[in-house]
C-alpha positions in Angstrom: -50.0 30.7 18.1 -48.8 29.2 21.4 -46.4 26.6 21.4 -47.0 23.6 23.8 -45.0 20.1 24.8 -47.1 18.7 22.1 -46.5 21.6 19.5 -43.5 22.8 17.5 -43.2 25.1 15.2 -41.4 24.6 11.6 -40.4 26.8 8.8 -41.1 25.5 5.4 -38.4 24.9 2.7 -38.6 24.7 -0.5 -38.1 21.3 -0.1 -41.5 21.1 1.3 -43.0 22.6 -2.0 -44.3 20.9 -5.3 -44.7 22.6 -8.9 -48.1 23.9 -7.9 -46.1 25.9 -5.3 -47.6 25.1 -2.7 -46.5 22.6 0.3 -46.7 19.1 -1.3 -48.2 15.7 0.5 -44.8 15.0 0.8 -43.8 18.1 1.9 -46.4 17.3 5.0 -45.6 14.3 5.9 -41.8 15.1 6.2 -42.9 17.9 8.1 -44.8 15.9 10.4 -42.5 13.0 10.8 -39.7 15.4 12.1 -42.1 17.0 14.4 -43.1 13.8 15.8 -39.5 12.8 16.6 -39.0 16.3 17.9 -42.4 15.8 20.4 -41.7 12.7 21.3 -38.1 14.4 22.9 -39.8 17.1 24.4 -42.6 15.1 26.4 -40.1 12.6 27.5 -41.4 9.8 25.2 -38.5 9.2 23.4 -36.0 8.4 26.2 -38.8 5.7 26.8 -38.9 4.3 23.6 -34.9 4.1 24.2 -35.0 2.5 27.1 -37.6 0.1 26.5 -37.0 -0.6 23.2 -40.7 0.4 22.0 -41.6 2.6 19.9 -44.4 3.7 17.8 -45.5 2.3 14.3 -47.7 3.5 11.7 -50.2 1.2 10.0 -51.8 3.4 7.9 -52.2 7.2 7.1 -54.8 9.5 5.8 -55.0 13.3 5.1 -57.2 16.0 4.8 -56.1 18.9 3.2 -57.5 22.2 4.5 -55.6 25.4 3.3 -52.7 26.5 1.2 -49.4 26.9 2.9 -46.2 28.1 1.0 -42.2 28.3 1.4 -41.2 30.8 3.6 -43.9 30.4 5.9 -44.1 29.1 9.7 -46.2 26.5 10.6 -47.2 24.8 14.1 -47.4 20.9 14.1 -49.8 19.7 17.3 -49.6 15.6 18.3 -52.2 14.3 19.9 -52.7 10.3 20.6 -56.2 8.1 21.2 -55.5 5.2 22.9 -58.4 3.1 23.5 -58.9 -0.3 25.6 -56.6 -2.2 23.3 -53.5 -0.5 24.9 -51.2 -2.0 22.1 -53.4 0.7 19.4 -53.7 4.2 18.9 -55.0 7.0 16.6 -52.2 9.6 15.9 -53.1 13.0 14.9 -50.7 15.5 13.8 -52.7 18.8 13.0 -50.6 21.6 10.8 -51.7 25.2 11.6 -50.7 28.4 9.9 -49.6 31.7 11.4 -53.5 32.9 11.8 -53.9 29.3 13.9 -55.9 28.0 10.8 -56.0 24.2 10.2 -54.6 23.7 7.2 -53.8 19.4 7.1 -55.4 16.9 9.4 -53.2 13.7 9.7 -54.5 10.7 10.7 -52.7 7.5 11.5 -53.9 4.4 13.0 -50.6 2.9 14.4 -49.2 1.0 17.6 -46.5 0.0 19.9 -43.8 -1.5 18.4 -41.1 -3.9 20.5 -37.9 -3.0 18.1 -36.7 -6.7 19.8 -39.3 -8.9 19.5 -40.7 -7.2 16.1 -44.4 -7.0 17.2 -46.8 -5.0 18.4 -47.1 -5.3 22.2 -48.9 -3.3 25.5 -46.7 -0.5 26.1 -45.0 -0.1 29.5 -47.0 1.4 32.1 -44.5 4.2 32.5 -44.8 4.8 28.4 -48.5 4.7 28.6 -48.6 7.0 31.5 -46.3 10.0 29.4 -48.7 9.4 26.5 -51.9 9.8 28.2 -50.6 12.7 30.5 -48.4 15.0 27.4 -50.8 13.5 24.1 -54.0 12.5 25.0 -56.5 13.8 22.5 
């Protein structure tokens, strides 16, 4: 597998794992929420969001699960972001792949930009939208 700005890789815990032994929907979504963070740093989107005091939001999340993963195991967590003509909205994606590059969870959020000030949902900064669309875009 080969790691890009919107990729990282993580190994899974046993943390990650439920009483079926395999990696839980909690599991998942922990695993995903660090990635994002961890993205975010890497394409530069998060010394934005510090600066402008914007960040993203999550409305709602769905998931698909694809494949068994288990502890011990490596996995590679891909972002991608849909932003459409209402620049305050966007579609996240974080796709989890296992060592063979197979899909094994599609998460789907529909979320937005968040002024951490104002407490709303706003246009993002041109300079925001710009790293998004150049490091994320679907």
């Amino acid at each position: 597998m080969e790691k890009n700005l919107n990729s990282v890789f993580v190994k899974l815990t046993n943390d990650h794992v439920d009483k079926n032994g395999h990696v839980s929907e909690a599991g998942y979504l922990t695993v995903a929420n660090i990635a994002y963070w961890e993205i975010c740093d890497q394409v530069g989107l998060l010394k934005l969001y510090n600066k402008y005091k914007i960040s993203g939001i999550v409305f709602d999340t769905h998931m698909e699960f694809k494949k068994e993963v288990f502890e011990g195991e490596e996995v590679m967590v891909h972002l991608s972001f849909n932003i459409g003509n209402d620049t305050r909205k966007l579609i996240r994606r974080l796709n989890i792949y296992d060592r063979e590059n197979r899909l094994v969870v599609k998460i789907t959020s529909n979320g937005g930009f968040f002024d951490l000030e104002k407490r709303k949902i706003v246009e993002p900064p041109r300079q925001m939208l710009d790293a998004c669309l150049k490091y994320l875009r679907e």
